[in-house]
N, C-alpha and C positions, 0 to 999 in steps of 0.2 A: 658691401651690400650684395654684390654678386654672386659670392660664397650664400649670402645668405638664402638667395632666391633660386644657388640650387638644392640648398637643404629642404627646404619645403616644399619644393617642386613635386608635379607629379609622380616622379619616379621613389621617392620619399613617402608619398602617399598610398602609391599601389605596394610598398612593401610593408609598413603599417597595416593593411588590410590580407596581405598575404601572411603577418603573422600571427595574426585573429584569427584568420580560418584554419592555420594549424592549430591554434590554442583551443578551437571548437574541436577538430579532430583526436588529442590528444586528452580534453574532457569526455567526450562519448567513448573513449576507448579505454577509459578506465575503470579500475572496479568497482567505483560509485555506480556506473549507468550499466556495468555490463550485464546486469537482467532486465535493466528497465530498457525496451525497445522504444515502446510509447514517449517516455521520455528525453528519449536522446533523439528522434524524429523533433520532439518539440523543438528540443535546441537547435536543434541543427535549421529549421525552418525561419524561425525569428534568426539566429544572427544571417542565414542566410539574404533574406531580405533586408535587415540592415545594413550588413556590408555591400550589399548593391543597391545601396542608396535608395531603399522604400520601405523605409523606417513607417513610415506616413499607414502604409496598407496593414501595418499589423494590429489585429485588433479581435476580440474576443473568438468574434464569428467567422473571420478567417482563418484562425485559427482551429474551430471549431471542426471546420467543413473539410480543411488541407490534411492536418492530423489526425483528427478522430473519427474523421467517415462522413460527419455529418451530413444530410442533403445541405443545399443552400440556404434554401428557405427557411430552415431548423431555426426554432424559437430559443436564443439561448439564456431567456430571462424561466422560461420552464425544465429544459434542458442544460445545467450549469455545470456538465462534465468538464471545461476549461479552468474552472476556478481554483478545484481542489489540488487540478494537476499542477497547475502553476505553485500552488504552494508545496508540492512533494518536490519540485525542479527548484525551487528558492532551496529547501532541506536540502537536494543531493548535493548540489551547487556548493554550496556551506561546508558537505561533506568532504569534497574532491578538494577547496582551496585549503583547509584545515586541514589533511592529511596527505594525500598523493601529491600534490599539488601547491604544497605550502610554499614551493621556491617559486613559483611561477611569478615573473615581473608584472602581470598585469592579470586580473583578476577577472568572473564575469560576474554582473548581479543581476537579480529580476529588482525594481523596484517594486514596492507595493504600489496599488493601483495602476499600474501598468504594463504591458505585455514585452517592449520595448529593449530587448538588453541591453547593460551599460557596463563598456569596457573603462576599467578603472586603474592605479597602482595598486597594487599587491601590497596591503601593510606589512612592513619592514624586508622592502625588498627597494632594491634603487627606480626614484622615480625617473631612473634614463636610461632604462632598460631596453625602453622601446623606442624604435625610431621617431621622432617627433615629425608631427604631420601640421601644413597648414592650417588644419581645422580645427585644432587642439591647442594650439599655443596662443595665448593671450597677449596682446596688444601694449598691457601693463607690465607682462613681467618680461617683454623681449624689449622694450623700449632701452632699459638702466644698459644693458649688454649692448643695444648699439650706440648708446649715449657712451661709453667706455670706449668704445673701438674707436672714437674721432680725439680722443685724450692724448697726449703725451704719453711715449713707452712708460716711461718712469712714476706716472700718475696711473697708467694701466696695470702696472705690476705687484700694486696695490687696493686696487678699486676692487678689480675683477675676482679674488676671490670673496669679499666682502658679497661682491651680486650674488655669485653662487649660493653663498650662505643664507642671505635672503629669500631666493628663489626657494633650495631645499626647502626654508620653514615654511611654506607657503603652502609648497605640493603636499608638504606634512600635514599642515595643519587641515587641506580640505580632505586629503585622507580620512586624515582620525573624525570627522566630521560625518565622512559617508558612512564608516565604519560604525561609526556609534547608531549614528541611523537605522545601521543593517540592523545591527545586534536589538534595539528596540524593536525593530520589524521580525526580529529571528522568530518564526511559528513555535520551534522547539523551549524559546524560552518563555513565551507567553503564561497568560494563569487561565485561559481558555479551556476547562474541560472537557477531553471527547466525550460525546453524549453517551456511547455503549461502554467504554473502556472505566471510564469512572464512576459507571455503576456495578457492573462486575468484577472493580477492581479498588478494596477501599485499604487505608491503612490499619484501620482497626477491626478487619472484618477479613478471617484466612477465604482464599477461593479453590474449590478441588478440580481439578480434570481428570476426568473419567475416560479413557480410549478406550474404543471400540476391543472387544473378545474374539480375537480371528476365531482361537481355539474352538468355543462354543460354535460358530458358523460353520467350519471343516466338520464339528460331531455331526450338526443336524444335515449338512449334506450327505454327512455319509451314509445317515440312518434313517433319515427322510420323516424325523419327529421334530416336532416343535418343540421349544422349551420357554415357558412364562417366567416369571420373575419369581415365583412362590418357588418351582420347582430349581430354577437355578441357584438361588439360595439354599435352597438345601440341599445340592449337592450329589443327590444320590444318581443322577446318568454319568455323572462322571467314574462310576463304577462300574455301567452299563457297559459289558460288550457282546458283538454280536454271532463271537463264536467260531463263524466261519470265516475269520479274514483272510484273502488272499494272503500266500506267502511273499514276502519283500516290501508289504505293504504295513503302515502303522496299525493298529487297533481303535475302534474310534474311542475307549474308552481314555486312551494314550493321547488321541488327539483334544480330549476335551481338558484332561487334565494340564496341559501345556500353557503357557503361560504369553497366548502372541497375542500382536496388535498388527496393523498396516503402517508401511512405512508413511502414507497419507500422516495419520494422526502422530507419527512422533514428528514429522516437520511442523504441526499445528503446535503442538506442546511446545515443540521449542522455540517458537512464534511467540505463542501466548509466555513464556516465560521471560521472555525479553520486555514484552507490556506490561507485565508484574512489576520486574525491576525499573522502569521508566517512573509507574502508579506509587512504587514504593509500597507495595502490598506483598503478602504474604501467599503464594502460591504451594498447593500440595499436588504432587501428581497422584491417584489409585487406581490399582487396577480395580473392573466392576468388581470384581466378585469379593472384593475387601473394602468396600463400600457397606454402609449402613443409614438407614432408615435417616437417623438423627445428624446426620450428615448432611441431608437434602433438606432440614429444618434449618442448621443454624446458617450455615455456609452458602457464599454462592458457589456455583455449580456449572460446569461445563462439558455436555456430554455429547461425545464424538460418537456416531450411526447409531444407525436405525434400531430399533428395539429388538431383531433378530439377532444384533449382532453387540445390543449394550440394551438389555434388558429391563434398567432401569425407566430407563423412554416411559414403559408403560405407564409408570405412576399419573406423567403430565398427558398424556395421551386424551383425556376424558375433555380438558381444554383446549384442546389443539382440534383446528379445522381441515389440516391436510395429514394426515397420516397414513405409514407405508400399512399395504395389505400385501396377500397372496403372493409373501418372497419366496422366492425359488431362486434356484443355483444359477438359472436364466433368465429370467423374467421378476421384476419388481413393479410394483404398480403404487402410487400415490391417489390416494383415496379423498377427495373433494367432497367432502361430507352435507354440505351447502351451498350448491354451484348456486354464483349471484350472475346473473347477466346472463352472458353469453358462455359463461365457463363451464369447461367440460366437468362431467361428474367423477372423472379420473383421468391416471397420468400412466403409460406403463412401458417401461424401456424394457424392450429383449435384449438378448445377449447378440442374436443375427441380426439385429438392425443394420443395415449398410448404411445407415445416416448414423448412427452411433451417438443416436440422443441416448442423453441421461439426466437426470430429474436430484436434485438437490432441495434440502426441506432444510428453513430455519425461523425457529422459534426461540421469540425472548419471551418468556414468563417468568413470576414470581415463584419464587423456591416454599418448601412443602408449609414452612412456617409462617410466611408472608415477612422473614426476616431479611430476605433478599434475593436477588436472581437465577432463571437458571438461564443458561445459553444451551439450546441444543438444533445440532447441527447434521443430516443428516443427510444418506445421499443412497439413488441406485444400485451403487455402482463407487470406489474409491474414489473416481473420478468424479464421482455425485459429490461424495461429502468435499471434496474439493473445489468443486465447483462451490459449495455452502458456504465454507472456508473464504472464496478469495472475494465472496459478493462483502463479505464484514468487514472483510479487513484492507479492503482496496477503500480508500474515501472516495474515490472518483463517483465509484457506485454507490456504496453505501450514504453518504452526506445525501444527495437529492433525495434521494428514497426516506431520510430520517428528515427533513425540511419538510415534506410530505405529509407529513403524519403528524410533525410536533405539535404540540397542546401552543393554545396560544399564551400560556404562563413561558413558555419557551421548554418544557420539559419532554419528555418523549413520552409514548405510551407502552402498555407491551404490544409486542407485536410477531405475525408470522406470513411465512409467503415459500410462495413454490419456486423453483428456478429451472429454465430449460439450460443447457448447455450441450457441449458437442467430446466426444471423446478423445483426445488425439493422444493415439501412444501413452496408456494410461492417465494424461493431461485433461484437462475440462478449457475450453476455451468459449467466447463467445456469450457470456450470462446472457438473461433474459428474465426478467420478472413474468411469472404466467398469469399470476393473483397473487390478492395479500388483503392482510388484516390488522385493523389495530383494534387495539383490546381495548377498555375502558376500565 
């Protein structure tokens, strides 16, 4: 019994806990979390207060307030940016123990409904991995092990692997128990459809993305002409030159004819191609200018900037309540057609801003036909249409703002809104909804 009370002893205990908060450190420092900052602050914050024994204090709103900025007071039955994030941290979680992590002896989970983490066996890893702590071991299965130790050698040298075997099936079987549970709770296996993603993205219905025409943007700065949608289609400034180009320098009739995009819109493509393949939908990529009419009728549709720089814009432009005016090489302005309230009747980032706002526009409407979606995404500044970009595709952001707006059938509506952001090192940080609209 002596042995036994210093195996469970404190010093048993604080190593138990010394190897949880390396097991934390070696999670966050993996390449499940190494872009998620947000979410490795999470983790790191719950087990921290678990392992220091104030499991008790973790709870939506502290959570809220220690992680994501919130004031105190923050209402987070209005404000429900902890919900979604907890279920992106159940996903990465999932991530990290299924691939980097599959050896790991002891696993971490979020349960559902709870903020709480639970350190558990690693299924098919040994459940003696870890040092056993008093507060973990059970009363019923250490009892057979010291009922054996009062036996005769020769009744012990038989009993005792017998216990083991015991014990093992036990730890096994609440294993596969948890585990099953998880996998019921796994978000990624659910039949829950995301509200935007399963309508832009059907099985029986192709979706095209349209990126942005750098080319076209280099012609018109160089030449300081605007080009509409009538005129881009038909091609003929791309013939246009202006004769006098400096020597060493392109011709802008050279610049127009090129075939570029920003590096913004192929990381979106390849975003949005990964959600294809999740949807099981049929994705096409086009450039604008091999786009047609009957495209924007059958298919949904997702087009990356502003109509200076993806022409096509203009078509939905007549339904849309914020759209860009007076682009210049320096200065874009979002145009507030119907300022409700207090909203300004425009938006307009320069290039010298020292505060290096920039202005992002996104619009769900119906596509030309009424046969399905477009998604268009717009921005300043690359940093704008990024900033456009990460408001869809982050749940944190997007789910409150879509809970906002839903029909009380539960469906969503279409819908549009403006976004402030900040520019960092071609980066947008910082969203902000400025206004917004739902359609009926």
């Amino acid at each position: 019994m002596g042995a036994a009370s210093i195996k469970d002893g404190p010093s048993s205990k604080n190593g138990v806990i010394e190897a949880r908060r390396a097991l934390v450190r070696r999670v966050v420092e993996s390449s499940a979390f190494a872009k998620s900052e947000r979410l490795s602050t999470f983790l790191r914050c719950i087990c921290d207060l678990s392992l220091s024994g104030r499991a008790s204090e973790i709870n939506e709103q502290k959570i809220g307030t220690t992680v994501f900025g919130r004031p105190q007071d923050y209402d987070s039955t209005v404000d429900g940016i902890v919900r979604p994030q907890a279920s992106r941290l159940r996903q990465r979680l999932d991530l990290y123990f299924n691939g980097e992590g599959v050896n790991e002896p002891v696993r971490i989970t979020l349960p559902r409904g709870s903020y709480v983490p639970v350190f558990e066996p690693n299924p098919g890893q040994s459940a003696y991995a870890e040092p056993p702590s008093a507060t973990t071991v059970s009363p019923a299965l250490s009892s057979p092990s010291e009922t054996a130790a009062t036996l005769p050698s020769s009744l012990r040298s038989t009993r005792l692997p017998w216990t083991l075997v015991v014990v093992l099936l036990i730890a096994l079987l609440a294993v596969g128990v948890r585990s099953a549970r998880r996998f019921t709770a796994n978000p990624l296996s659910s039949s829950t459809p995301h509200p935007l993603w399963s309508l832009l993205f059907r099985p029986n219905q192709r979706t095209i993305v349209v990126p942005s025409d750098t080319g076209l943007i280099l012609w018109q700065s160089a030449t300081g002409q605007k080009i509409d949608l009538e005129r881009y289609l038909g091609g003929s400034y791309r013939a246009q030159s202006t004769g006098d180009t400096p020597t060493g320098q392109l011709d802008p009739a050279d610049l127009a004819g090129r075939r570029y995009t920003s590096i913004v819109d192929l990381s979106i493509v390849k975003q949005l191609t990964q959600i294809a393949d999740v949807q099981k939908s049929r994705l096409a990529l086009s450039y604008a200018r091999d786009v047609r009419v009957d495209d924007l009728k059958e298919a949904n549709v997702v087009l990356l900037g502003a109509a200076a720089a993806n022409p096509w814009v203009e078509l939905f432009e007549p339904k849309m309540n914020f759209v860009f005016t007076d682009a210049h090489i320096r200065q874009y302005t979002v145009l507030n057609r119907t300022p409700a309230g207090a909203e300004p009747a425009s938006w307009t980032a320069n290039y010298d801003d020292v505060q290096h706002h920039v202005y992002g526009v996104v619009a769900f409407l119906p596509n030309l036909g009424g046969t399905g979606s477009v998604l268009i995404l717009e921005g300043t500044s690359m940093a704008g249409t990024q900033c456009a970009w990460d408001f869809v595709a982050d749940d944190s952001s997007f789910l409150p703002f879509v809970n906002r707006i839903r029909r009380p059938d539960g469906s969503i509506p279409y819908f549009q809104l403006v976004l402030d952001s900040t520019n960092l090192s071609g980066s947008a940080v910082k969203r902000n909804i400025l206004a917004w609209r739902a359609m009926d």
